[in-house]
FINUDO-183589 format. One record per residue (C-alpha): x, z negated, y negated; residue number from 1. Coordinates in steps of 0.1 Angstrom, whole numbers, plus 5000, padded with zeros to 4 digits. Layout:
BEGIN
[[X Z Y] NUM]
...
! end
This chain:
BEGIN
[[2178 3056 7184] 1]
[[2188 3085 7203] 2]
[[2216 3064 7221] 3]
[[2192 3041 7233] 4]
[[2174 3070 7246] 5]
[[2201 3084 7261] 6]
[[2212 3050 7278] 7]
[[2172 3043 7292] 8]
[[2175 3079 7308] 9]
[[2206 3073 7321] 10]
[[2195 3041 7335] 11]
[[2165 3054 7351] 12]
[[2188 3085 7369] 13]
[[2210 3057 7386] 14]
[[2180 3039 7396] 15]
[[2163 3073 7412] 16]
[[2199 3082 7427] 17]
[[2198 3043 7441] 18]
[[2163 3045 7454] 19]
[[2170 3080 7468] 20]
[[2200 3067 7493] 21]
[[2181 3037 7503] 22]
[[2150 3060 7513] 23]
[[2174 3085 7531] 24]
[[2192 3054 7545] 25]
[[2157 3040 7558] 26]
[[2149 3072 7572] 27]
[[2175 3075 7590] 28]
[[2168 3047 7610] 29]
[[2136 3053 7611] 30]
[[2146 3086 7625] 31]
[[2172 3070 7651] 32]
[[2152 3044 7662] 33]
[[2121 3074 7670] 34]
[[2149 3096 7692] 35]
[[2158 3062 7711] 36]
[[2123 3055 7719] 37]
[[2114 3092 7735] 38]
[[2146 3103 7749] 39]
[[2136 3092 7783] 40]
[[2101 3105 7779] 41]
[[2103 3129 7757] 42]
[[2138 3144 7756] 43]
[[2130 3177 7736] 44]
[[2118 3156 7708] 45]
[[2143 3131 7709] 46]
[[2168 3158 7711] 47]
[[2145 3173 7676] 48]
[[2151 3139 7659] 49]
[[2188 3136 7670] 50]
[[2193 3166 7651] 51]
[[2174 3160 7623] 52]
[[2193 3128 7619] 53]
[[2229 3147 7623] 54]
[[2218 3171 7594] 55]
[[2208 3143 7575] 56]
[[2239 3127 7577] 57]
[[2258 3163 7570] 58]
[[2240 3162 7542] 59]
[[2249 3128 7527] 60]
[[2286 3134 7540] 61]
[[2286 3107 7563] 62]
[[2310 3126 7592] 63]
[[2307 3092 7618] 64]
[[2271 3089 7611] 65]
[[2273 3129 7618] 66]
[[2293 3127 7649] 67]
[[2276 3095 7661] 68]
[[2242 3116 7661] 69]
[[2259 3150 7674] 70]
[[2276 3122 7704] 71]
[[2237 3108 7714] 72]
[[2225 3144 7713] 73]
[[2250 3158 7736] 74]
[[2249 3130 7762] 75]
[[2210 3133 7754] 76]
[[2216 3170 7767] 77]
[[2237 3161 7794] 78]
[[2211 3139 7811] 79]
[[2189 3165 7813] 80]
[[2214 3191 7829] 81]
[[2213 3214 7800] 82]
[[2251 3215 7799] 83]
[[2256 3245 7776] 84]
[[2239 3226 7746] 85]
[[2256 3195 7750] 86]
[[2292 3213 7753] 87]
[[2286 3229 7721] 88]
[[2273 3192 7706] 89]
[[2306 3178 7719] 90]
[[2331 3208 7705] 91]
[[2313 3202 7671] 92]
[[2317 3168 7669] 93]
[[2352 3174 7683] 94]
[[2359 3190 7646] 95]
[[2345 3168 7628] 96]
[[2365 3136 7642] 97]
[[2394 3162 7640] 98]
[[2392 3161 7601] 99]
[[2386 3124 7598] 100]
[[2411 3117 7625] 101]
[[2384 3090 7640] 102]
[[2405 3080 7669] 103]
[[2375 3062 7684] 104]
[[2350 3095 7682] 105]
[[2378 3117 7700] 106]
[[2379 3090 7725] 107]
[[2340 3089 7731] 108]
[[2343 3132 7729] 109]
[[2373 3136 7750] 110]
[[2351 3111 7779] 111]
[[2321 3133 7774] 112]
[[2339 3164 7780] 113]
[[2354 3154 7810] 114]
[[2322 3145 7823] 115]
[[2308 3177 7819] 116]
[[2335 3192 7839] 117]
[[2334 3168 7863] 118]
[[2298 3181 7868] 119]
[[2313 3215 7875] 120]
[[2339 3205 7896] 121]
[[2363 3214 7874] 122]
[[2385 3180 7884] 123]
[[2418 3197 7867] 124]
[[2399 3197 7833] 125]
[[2377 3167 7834] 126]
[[2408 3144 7842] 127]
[[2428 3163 7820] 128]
[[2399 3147 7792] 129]
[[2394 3113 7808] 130]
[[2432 3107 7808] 131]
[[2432 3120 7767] 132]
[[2408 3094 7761] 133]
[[2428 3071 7780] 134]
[[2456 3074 7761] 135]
[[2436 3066 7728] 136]
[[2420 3035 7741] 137]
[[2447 3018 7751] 138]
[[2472 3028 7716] 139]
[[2437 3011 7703] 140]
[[2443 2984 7724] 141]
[[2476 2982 7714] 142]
[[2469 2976 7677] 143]
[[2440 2955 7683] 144]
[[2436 2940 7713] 145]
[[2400 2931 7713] 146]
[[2374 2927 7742] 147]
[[2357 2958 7725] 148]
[[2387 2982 7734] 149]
[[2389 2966 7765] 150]
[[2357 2975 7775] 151]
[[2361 3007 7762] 152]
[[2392 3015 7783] 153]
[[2375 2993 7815] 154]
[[2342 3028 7808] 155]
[[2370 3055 7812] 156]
[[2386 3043 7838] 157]
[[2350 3040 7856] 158]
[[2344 3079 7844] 159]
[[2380 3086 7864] 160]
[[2366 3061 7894] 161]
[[2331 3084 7894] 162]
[[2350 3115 7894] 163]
[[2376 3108 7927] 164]
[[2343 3085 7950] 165]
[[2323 3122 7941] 166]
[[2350 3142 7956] 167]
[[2357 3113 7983] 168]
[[2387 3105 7976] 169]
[[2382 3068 7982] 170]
[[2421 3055 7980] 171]
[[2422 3068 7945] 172]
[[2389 3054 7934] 173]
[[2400 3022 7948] 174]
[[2428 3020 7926] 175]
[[2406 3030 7896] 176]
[[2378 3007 7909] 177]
[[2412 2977 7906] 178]
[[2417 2991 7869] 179]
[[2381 2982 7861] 180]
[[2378 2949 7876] 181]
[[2414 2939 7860] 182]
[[2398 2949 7824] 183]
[[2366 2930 7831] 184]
[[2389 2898 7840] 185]
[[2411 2904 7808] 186]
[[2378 2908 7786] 187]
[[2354 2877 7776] 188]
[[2326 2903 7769] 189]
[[2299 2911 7803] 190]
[[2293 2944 7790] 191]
[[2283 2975 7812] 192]
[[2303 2953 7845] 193]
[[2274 2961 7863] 194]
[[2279 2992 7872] 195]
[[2313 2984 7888] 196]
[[2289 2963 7914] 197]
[[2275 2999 7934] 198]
[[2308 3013 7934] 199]
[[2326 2979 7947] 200]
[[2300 2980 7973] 201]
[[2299 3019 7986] 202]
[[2346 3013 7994] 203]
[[2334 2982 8009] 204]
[[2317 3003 8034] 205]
[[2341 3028 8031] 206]
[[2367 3001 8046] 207]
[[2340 2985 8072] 208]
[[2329 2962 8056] 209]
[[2290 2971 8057] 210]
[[2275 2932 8051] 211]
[[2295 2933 8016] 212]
[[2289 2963 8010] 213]
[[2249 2959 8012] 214]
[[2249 2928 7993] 215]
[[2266 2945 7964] 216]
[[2238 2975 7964] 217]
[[2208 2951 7971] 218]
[[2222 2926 7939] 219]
[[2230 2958 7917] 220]
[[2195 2972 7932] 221]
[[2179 2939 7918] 222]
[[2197 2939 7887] 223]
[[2189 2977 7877] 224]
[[2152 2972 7883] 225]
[[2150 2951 7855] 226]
[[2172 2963 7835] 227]
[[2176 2999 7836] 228]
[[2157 3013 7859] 229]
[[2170 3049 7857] 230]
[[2204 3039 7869] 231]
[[2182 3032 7907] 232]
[[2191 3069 7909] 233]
[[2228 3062 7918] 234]
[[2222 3033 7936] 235]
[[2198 3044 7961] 236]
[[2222 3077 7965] 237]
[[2251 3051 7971] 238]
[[2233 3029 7999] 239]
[[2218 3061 8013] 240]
[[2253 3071 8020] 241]
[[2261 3036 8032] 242]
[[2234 3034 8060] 243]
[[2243 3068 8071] 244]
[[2280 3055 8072] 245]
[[2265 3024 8096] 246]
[[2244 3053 8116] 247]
[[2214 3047 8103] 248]
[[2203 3078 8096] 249]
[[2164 3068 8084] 250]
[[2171 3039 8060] 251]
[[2195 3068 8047] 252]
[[2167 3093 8048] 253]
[[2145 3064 8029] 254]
[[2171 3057 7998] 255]
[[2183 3089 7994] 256]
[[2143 3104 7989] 257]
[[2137 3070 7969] 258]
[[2169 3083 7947] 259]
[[2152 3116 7943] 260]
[[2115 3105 7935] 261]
[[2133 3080 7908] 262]
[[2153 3111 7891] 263]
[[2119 3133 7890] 264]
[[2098 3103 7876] 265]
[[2125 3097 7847] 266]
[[2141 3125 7842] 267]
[[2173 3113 7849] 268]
[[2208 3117 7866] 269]
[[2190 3151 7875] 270]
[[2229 3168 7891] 271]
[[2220 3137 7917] 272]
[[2195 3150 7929] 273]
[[2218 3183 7941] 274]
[[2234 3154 7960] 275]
[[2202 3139 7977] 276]
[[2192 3172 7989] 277]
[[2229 3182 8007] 278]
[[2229 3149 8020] 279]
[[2193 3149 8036] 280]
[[2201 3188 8049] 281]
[[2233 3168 8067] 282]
[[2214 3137 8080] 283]
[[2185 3164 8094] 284]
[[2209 3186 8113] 285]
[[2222 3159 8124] 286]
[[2190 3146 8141] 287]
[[2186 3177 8157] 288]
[[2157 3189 8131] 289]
[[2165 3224 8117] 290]
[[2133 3226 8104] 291]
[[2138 3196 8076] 292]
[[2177 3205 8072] 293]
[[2168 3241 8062] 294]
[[2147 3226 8038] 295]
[[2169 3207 8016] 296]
[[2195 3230 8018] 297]
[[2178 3256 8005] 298]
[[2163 3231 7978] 299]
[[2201 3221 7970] 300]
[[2210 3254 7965] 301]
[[2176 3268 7942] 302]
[[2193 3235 7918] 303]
[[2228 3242 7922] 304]
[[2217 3276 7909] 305]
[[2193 3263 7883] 306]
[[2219 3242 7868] 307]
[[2252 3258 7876] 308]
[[2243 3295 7883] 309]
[[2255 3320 7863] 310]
[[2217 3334 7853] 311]
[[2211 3296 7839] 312]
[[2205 3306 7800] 313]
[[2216 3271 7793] 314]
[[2247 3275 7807] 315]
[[2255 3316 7801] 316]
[[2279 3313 7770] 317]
[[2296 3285 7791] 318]
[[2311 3312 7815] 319]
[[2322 3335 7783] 320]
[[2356 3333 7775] 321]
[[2353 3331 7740] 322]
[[2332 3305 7720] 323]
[[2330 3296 7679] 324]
[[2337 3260 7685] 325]
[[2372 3268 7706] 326]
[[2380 3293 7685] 327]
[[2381 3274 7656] 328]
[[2399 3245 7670] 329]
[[2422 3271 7681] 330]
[[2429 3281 7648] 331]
[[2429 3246 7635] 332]
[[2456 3241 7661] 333]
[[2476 3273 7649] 334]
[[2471 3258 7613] 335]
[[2486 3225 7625] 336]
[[2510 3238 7650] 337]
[[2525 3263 7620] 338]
[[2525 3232 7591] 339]
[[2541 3207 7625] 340]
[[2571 3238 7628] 341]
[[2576 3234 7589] 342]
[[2584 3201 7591] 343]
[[2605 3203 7622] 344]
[[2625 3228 7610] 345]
[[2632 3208 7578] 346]
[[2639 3174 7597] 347]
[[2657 3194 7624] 348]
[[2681 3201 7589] 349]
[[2681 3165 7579] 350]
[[2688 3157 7616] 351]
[[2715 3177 7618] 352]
[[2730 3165 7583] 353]
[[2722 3127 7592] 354]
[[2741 3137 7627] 355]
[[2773 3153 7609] 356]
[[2775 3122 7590] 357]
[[2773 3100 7619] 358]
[[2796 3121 7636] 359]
[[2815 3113 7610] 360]
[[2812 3077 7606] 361]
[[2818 3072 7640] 362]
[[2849 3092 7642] 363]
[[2862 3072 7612] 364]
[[2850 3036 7630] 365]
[[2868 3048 7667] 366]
[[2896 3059 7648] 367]
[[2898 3029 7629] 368]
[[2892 3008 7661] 369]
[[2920 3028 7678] 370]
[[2948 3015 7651] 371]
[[2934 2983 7645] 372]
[[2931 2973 7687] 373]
[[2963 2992 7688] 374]
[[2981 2971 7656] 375]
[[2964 2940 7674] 376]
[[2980 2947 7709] 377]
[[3015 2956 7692] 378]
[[3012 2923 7672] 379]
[[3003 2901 7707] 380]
[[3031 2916 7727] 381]
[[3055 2910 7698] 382]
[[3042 2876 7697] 383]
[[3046 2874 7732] 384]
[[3082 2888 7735] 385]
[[3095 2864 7708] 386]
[[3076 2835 7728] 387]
[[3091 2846 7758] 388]
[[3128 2847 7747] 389]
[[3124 2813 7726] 390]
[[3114 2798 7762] 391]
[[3141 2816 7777] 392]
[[3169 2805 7752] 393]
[[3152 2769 7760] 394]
[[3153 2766 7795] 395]
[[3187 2781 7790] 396]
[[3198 2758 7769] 397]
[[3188 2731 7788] 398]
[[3202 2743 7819] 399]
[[3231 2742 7800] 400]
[[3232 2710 7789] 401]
[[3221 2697 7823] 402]
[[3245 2717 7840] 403]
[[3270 2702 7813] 404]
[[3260 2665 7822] 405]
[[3263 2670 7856] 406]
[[3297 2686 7856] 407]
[[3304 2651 7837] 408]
[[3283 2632 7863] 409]
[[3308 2652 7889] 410]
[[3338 2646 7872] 411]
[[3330 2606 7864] 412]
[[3319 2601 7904] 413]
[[3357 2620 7913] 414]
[[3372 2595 7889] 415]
[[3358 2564 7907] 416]
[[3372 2584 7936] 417]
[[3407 2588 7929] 418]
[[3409 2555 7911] 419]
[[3399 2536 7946] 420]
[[3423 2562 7961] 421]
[[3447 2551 7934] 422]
[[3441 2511 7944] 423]
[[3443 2522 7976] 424]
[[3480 2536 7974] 425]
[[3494 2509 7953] 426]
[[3483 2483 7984] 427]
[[3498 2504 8007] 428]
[[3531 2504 7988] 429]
[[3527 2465 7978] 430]
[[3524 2457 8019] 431]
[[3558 2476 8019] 432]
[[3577 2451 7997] 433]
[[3559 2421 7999] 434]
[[3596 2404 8001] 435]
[[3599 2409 7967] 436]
[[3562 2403 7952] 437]
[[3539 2379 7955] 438]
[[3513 2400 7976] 439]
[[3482 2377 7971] 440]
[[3477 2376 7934] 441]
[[3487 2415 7933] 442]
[[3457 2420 7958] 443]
[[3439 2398 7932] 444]
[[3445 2415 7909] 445]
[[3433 2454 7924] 446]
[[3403 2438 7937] 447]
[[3391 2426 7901] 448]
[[3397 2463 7891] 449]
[[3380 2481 7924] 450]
[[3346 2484 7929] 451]
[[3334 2486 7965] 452]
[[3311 2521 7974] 453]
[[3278 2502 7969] 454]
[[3286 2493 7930] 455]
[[3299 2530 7925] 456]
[[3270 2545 7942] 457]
[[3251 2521 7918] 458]
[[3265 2534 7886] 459]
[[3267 2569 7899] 460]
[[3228 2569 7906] 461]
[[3216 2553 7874] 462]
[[3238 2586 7853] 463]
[[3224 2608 7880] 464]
[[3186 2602 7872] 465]
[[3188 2597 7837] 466]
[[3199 2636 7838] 467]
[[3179 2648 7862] 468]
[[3147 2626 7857] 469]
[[3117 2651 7882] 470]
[[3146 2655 7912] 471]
[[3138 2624 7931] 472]
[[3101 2628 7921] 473]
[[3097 2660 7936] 474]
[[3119 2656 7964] 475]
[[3093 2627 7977] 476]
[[3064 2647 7974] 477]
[[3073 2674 7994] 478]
[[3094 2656 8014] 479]
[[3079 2617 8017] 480]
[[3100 2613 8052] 481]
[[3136 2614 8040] 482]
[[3152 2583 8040] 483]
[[3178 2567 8013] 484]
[[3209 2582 8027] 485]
[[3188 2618 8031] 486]
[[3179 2614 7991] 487]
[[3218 2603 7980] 488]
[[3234 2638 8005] 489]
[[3207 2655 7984] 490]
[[3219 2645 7949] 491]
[[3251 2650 7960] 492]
[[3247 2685 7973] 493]
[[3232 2695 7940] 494]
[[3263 2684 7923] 495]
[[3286 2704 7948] 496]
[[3301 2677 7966] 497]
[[3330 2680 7993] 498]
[[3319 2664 8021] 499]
[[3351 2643 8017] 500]
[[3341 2634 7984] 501]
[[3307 2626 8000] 502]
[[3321 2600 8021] 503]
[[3347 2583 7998] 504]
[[3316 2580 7971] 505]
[[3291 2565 8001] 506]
[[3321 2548 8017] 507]
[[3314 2568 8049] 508]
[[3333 2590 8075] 509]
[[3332 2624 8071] 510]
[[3319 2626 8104] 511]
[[3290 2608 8094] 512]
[[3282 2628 8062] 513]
[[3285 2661 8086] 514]
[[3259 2640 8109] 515]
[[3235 2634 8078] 516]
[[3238 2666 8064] 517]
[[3224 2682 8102] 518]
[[3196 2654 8101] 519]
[[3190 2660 8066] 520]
[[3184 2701 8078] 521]
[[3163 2693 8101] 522]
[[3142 2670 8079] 523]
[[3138 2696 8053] 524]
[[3125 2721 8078] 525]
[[3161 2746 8076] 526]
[[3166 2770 8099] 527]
[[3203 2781 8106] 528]
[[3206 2809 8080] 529]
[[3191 2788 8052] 530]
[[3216 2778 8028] 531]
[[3210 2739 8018] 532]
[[3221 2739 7988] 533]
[[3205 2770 7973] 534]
[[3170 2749 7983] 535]
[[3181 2718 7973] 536]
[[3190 2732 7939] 537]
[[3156 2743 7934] 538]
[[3143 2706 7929] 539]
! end
């Protein structure tokens, strides 16, 4: 019985803790949707609720509900020129995403900060912020390469594009301006693109181009009135400064008061109206009226001071040196910079271990390399040697033997010659004593056994080519004009032919072999100190 108890009361405790978060849950849109609604009208209520809804959240331990409220309140703040408070909203929050690591809330901190000290001309600083949250969006971007981050990245670069057209330095915002429209191609989403129409239009003026430029303002004019009517403040600042650029100095005069009477009506983009007020104290002196200049300037300067003075209370501790939010993130940022030294000086051990052994390992794998290229090259040259001298011992061998068969071929063609010689002397003696022989069947006889010079030539040539097969080959390429006689003094050269062997063999004078060796010279393209058969040999 008393375990049933204990289960119904345990049963009704969830339910209370249940109905509890959903109430707290409801109420905190409940007290969200109320800030939204008054912080136009009513920005020190809506700034009440904004807070309300951040301790809230505190309380429930949401942090990105908590910084998500603290972010509103701060920009909330901001729009109403009470700098100091919304600082101190953004360094808060700064913590918070510090301890979640919520990459996307530093982004949306780091662009708020920047824009604050963009509002004190603090460029160093407030690009110093812009360019942090840069660097987030686009690792985001990186990871997940949505339209979301890319619209994201496309509002801090239009926060950078702001901060360079405010200090005029139109070249820069140009290239910015580029950076904005390139993210709005890349991106299927239309979000907040409409605010890149204004600036397009003011560097179309600032290049010339007035017609485009007032199109841009009139359609962004036309746009803004029915869809946020607060954001008039810039755009009749923008063409104010865009008449004034095509000397028009009363349709200047006109926007830039409509941009002022739109900023006191909504309480909005208040530092613009510091802006209006310069720029009608220019336009006045201009026209020669001191009166109406001195006017504006002085009101410029009673808001300068108002917002940016050092007797503003809202903006006092912003000129201290020392604050609890910075101080804190300085310690944080001892605390991480002492843990981040730690751990540097233990990997800068492992490093240096890991190092050694590669050291090490390489070492080993170039000394390794060294004897193995080096066993590698040793084995190719020996290879090469032993290649070298079995071709050697080849062609010398064959050389040889060639040199062999033409010795033969030398000796055989001498034969022929001394056996015609031989036939030759016996006739001679037989014509001597033909008393005692019957001459006509002896000369029968020798001419059965004598071959004339044609049929030696014959037998000579076939031996000659079967030894050396390429020499008339590549004698009638290079030389395609040498004649049958030229080709046999060439063979015959190459075997070291007498010229009177020469002619016994072709059954010639000596005369003419002398003539068909000069012809042959001049054939071969000799000059008198080339030796013939040095060059003949080479075939």
């Amino acid at each position: 019985m008393k375990n049933i108890e204990n289960y119904y009361l345990f049963v009704f405790f969830m339910l209370f803790v249940n109905l509890s978060i959903g109430q707290e849950n409801n109420n905190l849109q409940e007290i969200h949707k109320k800030a939204m609604s008054l912080r136009f009208s009513q920005p020190d209520s809506a700034a009440f609720y904004f807070d309300k809804g951040y301790q809230l959240s505190l309380k429930n331990k949401d942090t990105l509900e908590s910084i998500n409220y603290l972010l509103e309140l701060s920009q909330l703040y901001s729009h109403n020129v009470n700098y100091g408070k919304s600082y101190d909203g953004y360094w808060q929050a700064l913590l918070l995403a510090d301890k979640s690591n919520d990459l996307v809330s530093k982004s949306n901190i780091y662009q708020g900060l920047g824009w604050l000290y963009s509002f004190y001309q603090r460029e160093d600083e407030a690009l110093k912020y812009f360019y942090k949250s840069i660097n987030i969006r686009k690792e985001l971007l990186k990871n997940d390469n949505s339209d979301l981050n890319r619209d994201f990245l496309q509002s801090d670069y239009f926060s950078v594009l702001n901060l360079y057209r405010v200090n005029k330095d139109y070249a820069t915002a140009k290239m910015y301006l580029d950076s904005c429209i390139l993210m709005r191609k890349q991106s299927k989403l239309e979000l907040r693109t409409d605010y890149l129409v204004p600036e397009e239009g003011l560097l179309y003026a600032i290049d010339g181009n007035f017609k485009k430029a007032l199109e841009n303002l009139n359609k962004a004019k036309k746009y803004f009135e029915e869809n946020d009517p607060s954001y008039l403040v810039i755009v009749h600042s923008l063409l104010g400064n865009v008449y004034r650029l095509m000397d028009l100095p009363y349709k200047s005069i006109e926007n830039h008061k409509k941009s002022l009477e739109i900023s006191k009506e909504l309480n909005r983009h208040i530092n613009y109206r510091i802006f209006g007020y310069e720029a009608l104290s220019e336009i006045y002196y201009e026209l020669n009226k001191p009166k109406e200049a001195y006017k504006y300037l002085k009101l410029a300067k009673e808001r300068n001071d108002e917002i940016f003075g050092g007797q503003s209370k809202n903006n006092t501790h912003l000129l201290e040196i020392k604050d609890k939010y910075r101080i804190e993130k300085d310690k944080q940022n001892d605390l991480i910079k002492q843990k981040h030294i730690a751990e540097l000086e233990h990997e800068e051990k492992v490093s240096l271990l890991q190092n050694v052994i590669l050291v090490g390992v390489l070492v080993f794998i170039l000394l390794y390399g060294f004897v193995w290229v080096k066993h590698i090259r040793n084995k190719y040259k020996s290879e090469k040697r032993i290649l070298t001298e079995k071709q050697k011992l080849r062609l010398q061998k064959q050389n040889e033997i060639l040199e062999l068969k033409n010795k033969e071929l030398t000796e055989s063609a001498l034969r022929l010659i001394e056996k015609d010689e031989f036939i030759a002397s016996m006739k001679k003696k037989l014509s001597n004593n033909n008393d005692e022989i019957d001459i006509n069947v002896v000369k029968r006889m020798l001419k059965s056994i004598q071959g004339t010079p044609n049929s030696n030539w014959k037998e000579f040539e076939a031996r000659f080519t079967t030894i050396n097969q390429s020499f008339y080959k590549k004698l009638k390429e290079n030389f395609p004009q040498l004649s049958q006689t030229d080709q046999k003094i060439c063979a015959l050269v190459k075997l070291n032919f007498s010229s009177k062997d020469m002619s016994k063999l072709l059954g010639i004078s000596v005369e003419s072999v002398h003539t068909s060796r000069y012809r042959l010279r001049k054939k071969l393209e000799l000059n008198r100190n080339d030796n013939l058969e040095e060059f003949i040999n080479k075939f």
